[in-house]
C-alpha positions as CSV (number, residue, x, y, z in Angstrom):
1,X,-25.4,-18.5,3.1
2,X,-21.6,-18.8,2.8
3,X,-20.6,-16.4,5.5
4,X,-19.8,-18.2,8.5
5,X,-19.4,-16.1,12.1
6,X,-16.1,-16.3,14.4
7,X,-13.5,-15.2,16.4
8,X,-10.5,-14.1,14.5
9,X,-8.7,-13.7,17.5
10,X,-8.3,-17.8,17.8
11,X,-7.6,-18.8,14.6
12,X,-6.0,-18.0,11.2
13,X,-7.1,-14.6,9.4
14,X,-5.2,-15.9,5.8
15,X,-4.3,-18.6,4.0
16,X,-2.3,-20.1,1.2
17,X,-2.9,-23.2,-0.7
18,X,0.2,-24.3,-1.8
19,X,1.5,-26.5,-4.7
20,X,3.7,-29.6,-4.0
21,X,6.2,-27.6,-5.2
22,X,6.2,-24.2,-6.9
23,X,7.3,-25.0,-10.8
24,X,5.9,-21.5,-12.2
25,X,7.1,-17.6,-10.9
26,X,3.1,-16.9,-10.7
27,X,1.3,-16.0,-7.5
28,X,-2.1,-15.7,-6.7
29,X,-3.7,-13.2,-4.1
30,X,-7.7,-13.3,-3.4
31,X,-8.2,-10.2,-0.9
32,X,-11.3,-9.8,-1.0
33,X,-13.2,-13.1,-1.3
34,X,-12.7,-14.0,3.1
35,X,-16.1,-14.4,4.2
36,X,-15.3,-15.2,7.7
37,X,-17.1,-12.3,9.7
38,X,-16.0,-12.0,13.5
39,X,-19.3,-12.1,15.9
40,X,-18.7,-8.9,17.9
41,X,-18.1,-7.0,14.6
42,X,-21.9,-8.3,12.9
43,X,-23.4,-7.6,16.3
44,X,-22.0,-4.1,16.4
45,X,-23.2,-3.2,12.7
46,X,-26.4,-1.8,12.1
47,X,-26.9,-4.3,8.5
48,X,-27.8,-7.6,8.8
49,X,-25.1,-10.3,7.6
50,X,-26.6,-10.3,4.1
51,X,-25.9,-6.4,3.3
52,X,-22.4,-6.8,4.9
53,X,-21.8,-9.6,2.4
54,X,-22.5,-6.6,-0.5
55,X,-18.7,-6.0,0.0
56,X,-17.5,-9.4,-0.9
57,X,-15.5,-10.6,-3.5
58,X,-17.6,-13.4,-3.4
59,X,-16.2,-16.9,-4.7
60,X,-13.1,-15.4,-6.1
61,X,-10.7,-17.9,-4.6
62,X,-12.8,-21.1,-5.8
63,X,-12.7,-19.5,-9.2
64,X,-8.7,-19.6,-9.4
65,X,-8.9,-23.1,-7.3
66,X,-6.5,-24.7,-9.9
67,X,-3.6,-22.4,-9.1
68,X,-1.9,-25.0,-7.1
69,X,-2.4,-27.6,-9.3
70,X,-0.9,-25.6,-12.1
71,X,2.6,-25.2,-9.7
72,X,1.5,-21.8,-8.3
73,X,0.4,-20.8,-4.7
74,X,-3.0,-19.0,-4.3
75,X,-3.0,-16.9,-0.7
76,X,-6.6,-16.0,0.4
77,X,-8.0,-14.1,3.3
78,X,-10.5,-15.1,5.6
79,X,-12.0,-12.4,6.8
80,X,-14.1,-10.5,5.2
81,X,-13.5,-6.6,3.4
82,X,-15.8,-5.1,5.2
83,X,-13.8,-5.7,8.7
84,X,-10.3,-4.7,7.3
85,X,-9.5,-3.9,3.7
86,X,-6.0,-5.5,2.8
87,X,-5.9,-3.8,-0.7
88,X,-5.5,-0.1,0.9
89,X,-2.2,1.4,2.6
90,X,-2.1,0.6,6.4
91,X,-3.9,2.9,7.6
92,X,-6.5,5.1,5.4
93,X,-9.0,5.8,7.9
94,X,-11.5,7.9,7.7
95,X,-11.5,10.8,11.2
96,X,-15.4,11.1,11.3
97,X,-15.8,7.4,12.2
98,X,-13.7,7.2,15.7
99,X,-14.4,8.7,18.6
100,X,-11.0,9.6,19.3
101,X,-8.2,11.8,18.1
102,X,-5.9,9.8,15.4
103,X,-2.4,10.0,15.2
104,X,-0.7,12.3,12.9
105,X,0.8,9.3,10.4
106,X,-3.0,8.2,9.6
107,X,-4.0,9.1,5.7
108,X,-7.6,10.9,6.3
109,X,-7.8,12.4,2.8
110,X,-6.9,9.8,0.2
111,X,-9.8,9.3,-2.5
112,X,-10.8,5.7,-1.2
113,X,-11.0,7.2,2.7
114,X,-13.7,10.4,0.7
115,X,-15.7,7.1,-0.3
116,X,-15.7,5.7,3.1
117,X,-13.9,2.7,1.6
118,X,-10.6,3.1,3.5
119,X,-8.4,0.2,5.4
120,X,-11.3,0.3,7.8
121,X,-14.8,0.5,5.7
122,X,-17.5,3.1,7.0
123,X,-19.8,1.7,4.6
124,X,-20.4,-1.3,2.2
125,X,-20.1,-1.3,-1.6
126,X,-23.6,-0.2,-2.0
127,X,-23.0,3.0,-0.1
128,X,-25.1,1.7,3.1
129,X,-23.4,2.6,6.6
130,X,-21.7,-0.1,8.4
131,X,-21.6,1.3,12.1
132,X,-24.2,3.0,14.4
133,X,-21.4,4.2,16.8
134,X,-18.4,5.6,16.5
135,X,-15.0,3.5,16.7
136,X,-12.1,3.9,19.0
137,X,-8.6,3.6,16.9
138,X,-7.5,0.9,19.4
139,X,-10.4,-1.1,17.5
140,X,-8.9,-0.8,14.2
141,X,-5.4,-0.9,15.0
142,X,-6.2,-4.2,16.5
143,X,-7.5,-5.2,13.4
144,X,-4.9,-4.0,11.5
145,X,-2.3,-5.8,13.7
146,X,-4.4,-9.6,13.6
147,X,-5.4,-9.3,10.0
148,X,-3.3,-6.4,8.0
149,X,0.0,-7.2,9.1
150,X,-0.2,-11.0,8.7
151,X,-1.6,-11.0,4.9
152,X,0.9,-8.9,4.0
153,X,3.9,-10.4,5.9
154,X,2.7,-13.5,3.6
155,X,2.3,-11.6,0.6
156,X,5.5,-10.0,0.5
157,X,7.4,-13.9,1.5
158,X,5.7,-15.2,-1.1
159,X,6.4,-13.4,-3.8
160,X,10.2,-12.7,-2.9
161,X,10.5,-16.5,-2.7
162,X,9.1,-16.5,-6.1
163,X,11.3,-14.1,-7.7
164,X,14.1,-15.2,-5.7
165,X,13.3,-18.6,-7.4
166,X,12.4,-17.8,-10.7
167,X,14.3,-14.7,-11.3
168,X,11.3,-13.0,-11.2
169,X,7.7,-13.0,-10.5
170,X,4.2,-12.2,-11.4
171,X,1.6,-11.7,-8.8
172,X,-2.2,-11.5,-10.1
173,X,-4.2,-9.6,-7.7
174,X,-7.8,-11.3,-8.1
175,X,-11.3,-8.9,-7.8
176,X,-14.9,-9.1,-9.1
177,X,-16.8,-6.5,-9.7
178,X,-20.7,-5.6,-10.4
179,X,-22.0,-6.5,-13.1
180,X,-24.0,-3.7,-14.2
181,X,-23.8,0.5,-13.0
182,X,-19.9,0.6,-13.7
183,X,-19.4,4.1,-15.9
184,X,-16.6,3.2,-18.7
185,X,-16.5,-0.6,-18.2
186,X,-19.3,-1.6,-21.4
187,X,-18.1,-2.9,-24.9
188,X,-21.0,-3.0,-27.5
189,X,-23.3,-2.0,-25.0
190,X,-23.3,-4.5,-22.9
191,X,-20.7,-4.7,-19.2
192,X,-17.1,-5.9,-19.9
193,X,-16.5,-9.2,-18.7
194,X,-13.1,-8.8,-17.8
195,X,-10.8,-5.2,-16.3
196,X,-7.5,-5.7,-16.0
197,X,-5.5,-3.2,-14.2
198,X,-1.7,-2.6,-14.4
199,X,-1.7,0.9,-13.2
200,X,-1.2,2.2,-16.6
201,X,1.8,0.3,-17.3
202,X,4.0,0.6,-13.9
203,X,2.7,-2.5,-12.5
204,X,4.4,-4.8,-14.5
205,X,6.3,-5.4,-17.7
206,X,4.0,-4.7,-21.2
207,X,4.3,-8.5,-22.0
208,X,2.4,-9.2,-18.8
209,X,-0.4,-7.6,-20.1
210,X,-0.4,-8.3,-23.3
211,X,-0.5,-12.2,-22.4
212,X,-3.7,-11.8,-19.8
213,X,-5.7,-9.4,-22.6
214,X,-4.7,-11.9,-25.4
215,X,-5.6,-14.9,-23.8
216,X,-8.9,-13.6,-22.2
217,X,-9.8,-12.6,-25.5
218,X,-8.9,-16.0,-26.8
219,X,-11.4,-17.8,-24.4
220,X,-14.1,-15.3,-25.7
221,X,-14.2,-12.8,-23.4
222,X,-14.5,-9.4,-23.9
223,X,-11.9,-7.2,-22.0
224,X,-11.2,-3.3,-21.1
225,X,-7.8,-2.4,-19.4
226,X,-7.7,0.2,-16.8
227,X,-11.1,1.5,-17.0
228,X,-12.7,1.9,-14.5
229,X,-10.5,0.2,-12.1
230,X,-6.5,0.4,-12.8
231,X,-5.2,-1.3,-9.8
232,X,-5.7,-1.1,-6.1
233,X,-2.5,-0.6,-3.2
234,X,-1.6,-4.4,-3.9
235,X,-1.1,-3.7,-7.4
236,X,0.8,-0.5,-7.1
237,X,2.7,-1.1,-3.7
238,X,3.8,-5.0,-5.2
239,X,4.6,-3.7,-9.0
240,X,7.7,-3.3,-9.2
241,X,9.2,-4.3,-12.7
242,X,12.5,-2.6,-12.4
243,X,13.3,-5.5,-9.3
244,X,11.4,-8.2,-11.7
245,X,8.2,-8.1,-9.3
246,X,5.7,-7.7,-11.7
247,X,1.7,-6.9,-10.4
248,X,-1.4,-7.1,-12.2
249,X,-5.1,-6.9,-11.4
250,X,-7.9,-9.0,-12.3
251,X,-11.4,-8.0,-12.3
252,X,-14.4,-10.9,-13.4
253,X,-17.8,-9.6,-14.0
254,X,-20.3,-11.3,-10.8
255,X,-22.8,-12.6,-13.3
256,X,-20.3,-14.9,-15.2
257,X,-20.3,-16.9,-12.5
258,X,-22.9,-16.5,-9.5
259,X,-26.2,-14.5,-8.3
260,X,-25.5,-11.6,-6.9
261,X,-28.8,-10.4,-5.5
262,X,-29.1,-14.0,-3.2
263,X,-25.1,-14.6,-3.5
264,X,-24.8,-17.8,-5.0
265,X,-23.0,-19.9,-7.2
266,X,-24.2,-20.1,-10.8
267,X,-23.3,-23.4,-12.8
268,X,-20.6,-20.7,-15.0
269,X,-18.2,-20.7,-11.9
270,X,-17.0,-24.2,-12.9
271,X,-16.7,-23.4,-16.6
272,X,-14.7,-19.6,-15.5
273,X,-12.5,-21.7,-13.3
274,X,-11.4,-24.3,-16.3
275,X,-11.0,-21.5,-18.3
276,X,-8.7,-19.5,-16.5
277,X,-6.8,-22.4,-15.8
278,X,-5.3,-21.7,-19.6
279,X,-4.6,-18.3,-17.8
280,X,-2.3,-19.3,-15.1
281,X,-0.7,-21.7,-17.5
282,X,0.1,-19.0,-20.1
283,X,1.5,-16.7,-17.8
284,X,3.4,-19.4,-15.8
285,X,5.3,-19.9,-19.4
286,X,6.4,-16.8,-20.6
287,X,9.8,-16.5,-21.2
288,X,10.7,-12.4,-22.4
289,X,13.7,-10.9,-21.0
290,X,11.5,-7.9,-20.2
291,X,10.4,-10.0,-17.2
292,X,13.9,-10.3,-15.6
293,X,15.3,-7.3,-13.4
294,X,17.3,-4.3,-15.1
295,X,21.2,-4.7,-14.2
């Protein structure tokens, strides 16, 4: 197994491989692919490291490996969803899991805290419960502060230094997703192998878009945008096309590329990651005055 255990309290919760130099306004964000799982945390759950790993965006950031290479940075997280979820607002927490009183600013009735998928997870992505006690807020603020804050502190530096640079810039926002048991994500009958999520066109500019569906399509992939998943907080918190920030998210089916009952890599992770390579590239040359802010 991947999943390694640690103390995130001694060393680095994110990272960013960068380019030699940056030579395309692209950015690449992997939330959800930090398998890094703090002992203390795995100790206290009632699943086994395995079902905790359920969560994962597993291999995500080794699929989009060539980023730097092609003159883009690709920032990852370490640590894994299931601890702290970097792709919800600060702090949607659900009341029911804590033991104490939260303050009045927490969000305790948005539609991903009702799934007990909030900032802090009461339960993995198969709907299994994560804790067998309940949590004191100092416990997730604490993870907020060390993991949160930091990963977005980087997110936001690097994509103003891109549009700064460039005039603008594109962040993709990279996911998997299940590959079967997704209502609304099948073409022909069979599970789509791509959703790409733009919020319904207030992520980013239409040419945006139109570039990733075109080009996916190109490589021979089938492809469905917005349905069932139209962009998380990252995509609608970063998207921002009116200042030339322009976010969209990327969803890969799990069996193009590994095993998802045993979590493995499947030979088709090398093949998706010198295909998408074409993907970075493409984006990182468009040149459409759409992409630039409004004066």
């Amino acid at each position: 197994m991947d999943a390694s255990l640690t103390d995130l309290s001694t060393g680095p919760t994110h990272e960013v491989q960068r380019p030699s130099q940056q030579s395309v306004p692209v950015v690449l964000a992997s939330p959800h692919s930090g398998n890094r799982y703090p002992r203390d945390f795995v100790e206290n759950s009632r699943l086994d490291p395995m079902m905790l790993r359920r969560s994962e965006d597993s291999y995500v950031d080794e699929i989009f490996r060539t980023a730097p290479e092609l003159g883009a940075p690709l920032l990852r997280a370490l640590f894994p969803r299931a601890y702290v979820d970097v792709n919800r607002e600060p702090f949607e927490l659900d009341p029911a899991m804590f033991a104490d009183k939260l303050p009045d600013y927490i969000n305790v009735s948005s539609p991903r805290v009702a799934a007990g998928l909030g900032t802090i997870a009461r339960v993995v992505a198969n709907g299994a419960d994560i804790y067998h006690r309940k949590l004191s807020f100092a416990e997730a603020l604490s993870r907020i502060r060390t993991c949160y804050w930091p990963y977005h502190r980087t997110l936001r530096a690097l994509t103003e230094e891109t549009r700064q640079r460039f005039g603008y810039c594109i962040l993709m926002d990279c996911h998997s997703m299940p590959s079967a048991g997704l209502e609304g994500s099948e073409v022909n009958g069979r599970q789509v192998d791509f959703v790409i999520g733009d919020c319904h066109g207030m992520a980013c500019a239409a040419v945006v878009m139109q570039t990733v569906v075109q080009c996916l399509r190109d490589l021979g992939y089938s492809v469905r945008r917005n349905t069932p998943y139209s962009g998380g907080f990252v995509t609608s918190h970063y998207g921002r096309p009116e200042e030339a920030l322009h976010a969209i998210q990327i969803e890969i089916n799990r069996a193009l590329y590994m095993d998802e009952r045993h979590m493995t890599r499947l030979p088709g992770l090398d093949v998706l990651s010198e295909r998408l390579a074409a993907l970075i590239t493409e984006l990182g040359a468009l040149d459409d005055p759409a992409l630039t802010a409004k004066s």
